[in-house]
C-alpha positions in Angstrom: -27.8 -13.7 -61.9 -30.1 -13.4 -64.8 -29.7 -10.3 -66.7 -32.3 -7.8 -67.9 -32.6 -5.1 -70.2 -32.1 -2.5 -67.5 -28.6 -4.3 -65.9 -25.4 -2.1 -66.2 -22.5 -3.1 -67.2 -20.9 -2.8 -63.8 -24.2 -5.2 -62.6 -22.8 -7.6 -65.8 -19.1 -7.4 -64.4 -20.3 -7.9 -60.8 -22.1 -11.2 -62.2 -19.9 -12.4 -64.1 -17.2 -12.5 -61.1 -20.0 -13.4 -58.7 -20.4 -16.4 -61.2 -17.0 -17.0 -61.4 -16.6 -17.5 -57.5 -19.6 -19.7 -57.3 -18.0 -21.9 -59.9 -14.6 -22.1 -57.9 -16.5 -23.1 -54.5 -18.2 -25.8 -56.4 -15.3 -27.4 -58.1 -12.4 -26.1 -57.4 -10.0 -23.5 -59.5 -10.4 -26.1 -62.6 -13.9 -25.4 -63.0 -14.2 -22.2 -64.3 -14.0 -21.5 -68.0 -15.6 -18.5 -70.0 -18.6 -20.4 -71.1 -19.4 -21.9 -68.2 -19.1 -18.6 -66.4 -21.3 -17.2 -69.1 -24.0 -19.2 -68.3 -24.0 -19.6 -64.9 -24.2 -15.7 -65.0 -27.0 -15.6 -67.7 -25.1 -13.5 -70.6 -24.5 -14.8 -74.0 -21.0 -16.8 -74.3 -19.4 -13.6 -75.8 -20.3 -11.4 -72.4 -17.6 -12.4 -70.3 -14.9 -11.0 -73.6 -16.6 -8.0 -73.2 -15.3 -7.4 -70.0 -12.6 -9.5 -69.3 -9.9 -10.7 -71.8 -9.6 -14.1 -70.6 -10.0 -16.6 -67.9 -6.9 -15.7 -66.7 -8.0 -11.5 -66.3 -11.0 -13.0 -64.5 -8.4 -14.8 -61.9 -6.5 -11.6 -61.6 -9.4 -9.9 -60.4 -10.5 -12.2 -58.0 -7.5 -12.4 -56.5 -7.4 -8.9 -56.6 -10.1 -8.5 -54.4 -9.1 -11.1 -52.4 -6.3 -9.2 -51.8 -8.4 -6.7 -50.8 -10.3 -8.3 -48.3 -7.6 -10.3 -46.8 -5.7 -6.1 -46.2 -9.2 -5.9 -44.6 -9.0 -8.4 -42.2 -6.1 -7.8 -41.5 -6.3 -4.0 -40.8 -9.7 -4.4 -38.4 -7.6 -7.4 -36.4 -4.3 -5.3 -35.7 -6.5 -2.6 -34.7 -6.7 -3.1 -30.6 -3.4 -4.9 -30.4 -1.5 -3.3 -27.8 2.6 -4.9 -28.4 4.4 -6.6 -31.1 3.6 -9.8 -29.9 -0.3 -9.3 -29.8 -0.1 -7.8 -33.2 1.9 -10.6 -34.5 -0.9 -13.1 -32.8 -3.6 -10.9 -34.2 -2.2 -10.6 -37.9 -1.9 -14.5 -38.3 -5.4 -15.0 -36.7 -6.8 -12.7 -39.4 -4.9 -14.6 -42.1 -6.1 -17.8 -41.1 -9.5 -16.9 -40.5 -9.6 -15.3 -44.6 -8.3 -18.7 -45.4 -10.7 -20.5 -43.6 -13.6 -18.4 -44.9 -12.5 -17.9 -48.6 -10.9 -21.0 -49.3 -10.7 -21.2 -53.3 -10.4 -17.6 -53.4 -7.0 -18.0 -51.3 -5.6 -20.7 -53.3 -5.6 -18.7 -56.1 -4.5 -16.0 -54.7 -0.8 -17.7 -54.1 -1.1 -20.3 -57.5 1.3 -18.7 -59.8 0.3 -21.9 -62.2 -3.3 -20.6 -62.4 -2.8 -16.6 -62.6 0.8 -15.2 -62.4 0.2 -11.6 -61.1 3.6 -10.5 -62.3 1.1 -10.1 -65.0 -1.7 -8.4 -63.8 -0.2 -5.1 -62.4 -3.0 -4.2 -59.7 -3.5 -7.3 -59.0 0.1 -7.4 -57.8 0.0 -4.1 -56.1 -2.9 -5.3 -53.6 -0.3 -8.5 -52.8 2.0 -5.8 -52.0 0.3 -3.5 -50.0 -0.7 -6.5 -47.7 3.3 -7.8 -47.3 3.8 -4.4 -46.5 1.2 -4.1 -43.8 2.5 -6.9 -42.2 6.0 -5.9 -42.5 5.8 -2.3 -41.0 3.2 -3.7 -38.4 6.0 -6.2 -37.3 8.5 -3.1 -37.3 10.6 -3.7 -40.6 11.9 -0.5 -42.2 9.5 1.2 -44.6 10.8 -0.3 -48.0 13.0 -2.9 -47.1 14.0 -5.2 -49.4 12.9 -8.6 -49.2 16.4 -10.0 -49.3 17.1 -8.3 -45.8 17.5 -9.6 -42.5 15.2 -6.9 -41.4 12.4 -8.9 -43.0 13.1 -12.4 -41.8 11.2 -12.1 -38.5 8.1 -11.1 -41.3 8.9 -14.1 -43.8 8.8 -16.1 -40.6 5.4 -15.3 -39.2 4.1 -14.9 -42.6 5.5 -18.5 -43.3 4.0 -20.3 -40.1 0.8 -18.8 -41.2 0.3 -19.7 -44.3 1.5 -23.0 -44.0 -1.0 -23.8 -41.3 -3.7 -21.9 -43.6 -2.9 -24.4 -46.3 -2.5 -27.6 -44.1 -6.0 -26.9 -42.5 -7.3 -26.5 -46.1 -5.9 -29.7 -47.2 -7.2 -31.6 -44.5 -3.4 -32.4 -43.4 -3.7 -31.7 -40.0 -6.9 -34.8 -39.6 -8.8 -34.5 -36.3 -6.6 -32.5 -34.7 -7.9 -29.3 -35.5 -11.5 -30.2 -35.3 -13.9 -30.4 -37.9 -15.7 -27.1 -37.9 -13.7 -23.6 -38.3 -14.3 -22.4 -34.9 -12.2 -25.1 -33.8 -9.7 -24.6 -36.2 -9.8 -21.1 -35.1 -9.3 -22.1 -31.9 -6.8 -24.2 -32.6 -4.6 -22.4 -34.6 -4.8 -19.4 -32.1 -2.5 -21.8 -29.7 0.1 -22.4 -32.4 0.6 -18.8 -33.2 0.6 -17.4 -29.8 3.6 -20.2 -29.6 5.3 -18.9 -32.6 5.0 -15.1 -31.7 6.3 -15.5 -28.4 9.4 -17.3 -30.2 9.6 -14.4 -33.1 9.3 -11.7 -30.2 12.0 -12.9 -27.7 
């Protein structure tokens, strides 16, 4: 993004995050710093302070809107599931498929090391919201707490999910997944219509 006289600041912020993303699908969460966001976004090196107190607000917000669009994904798959079961299915699909698609974006999401949002207040209500979507769409009481057994059917699925999110995205799982992320897709749709038949016995 180069920025003109005429840019807003909301077209600054946008670029400066826009930057910021680029930067992380190049090299990883390691390669973004102010500066080099500054200039990949075409401000001056003071820009990014402007709008964002640090690296680590920057972080925050990504995630944030990762957050965002994950509750997204999420929302649009449950949407014609018809049991338990199928929603189950359907909401580790979605995960899975926002991993695949966004994959620096959801490491950060879940890398306290590289932004803790215990920090970052709305940051850590859009984690919230999407726990809690999953847990009343797998039937746990409305505000259970996350010591309860109520919620252990939701740490399960959630669990399996994630770890085969992160497995594929480490390139743990070799050739057996395929190379592309169709077949992963594909391939993780088999393991999770396993584990939601076992979670909905």
């Amino acid at each position: 993004m180069t920025v003109t006289k005429s840019a807003t600041r909301d077209d600054v912020r946008a670029g400066i995050l826009e930057a910021s993303i680029a930067l992380m699908n190049e090299g990883g969460l390691g390669a973004l710093s102010m500066r080099e966001v500054a200039r990949r976004a075409g401000v001056s090196h003071q820009a990014p302070y402007h709008y964002f107190t640090d690296r680590g607000a920057i972080l925050a917000e990504l995630a944030g809107e990762g957050f965002d669009k994950l509750y997204d994904y999420m929302v649009s798959a449950i949407g014609l599931a018809r049991d338990k079961q199928a929603r189950n299915r359907a909401l580790g699909e979605a995960y899975i498929r926002f991993a695949l698609n966004n994959p620096e974006v959801f490491r950060l999401m879940f890398r306290c090391e590289m932004v803790d949002l215990m920090n970052y207040p709305e940051a850590k209500e859009k984690a919230d919201r999407c726990f809690q979507l999953v847990a009343e769409t797998l039937g746990a009481p409305i505000g259970a707490d996350k010591t309860s057994a109520d919620l252990v059917p939701v740490i399960a699925a959630w669990s399996t999910a994630h770890g085969l999110a992160t497995l594929m995205l480490e390139g743990k799982l070799g050739e057996a997944f395929g190379d592309t992320n169709d077949q992963r897709e594909e391939a993780a749709k088999r393991i999770l219509a396993f584990t939601a038949q076992q979670f909905t016995k």
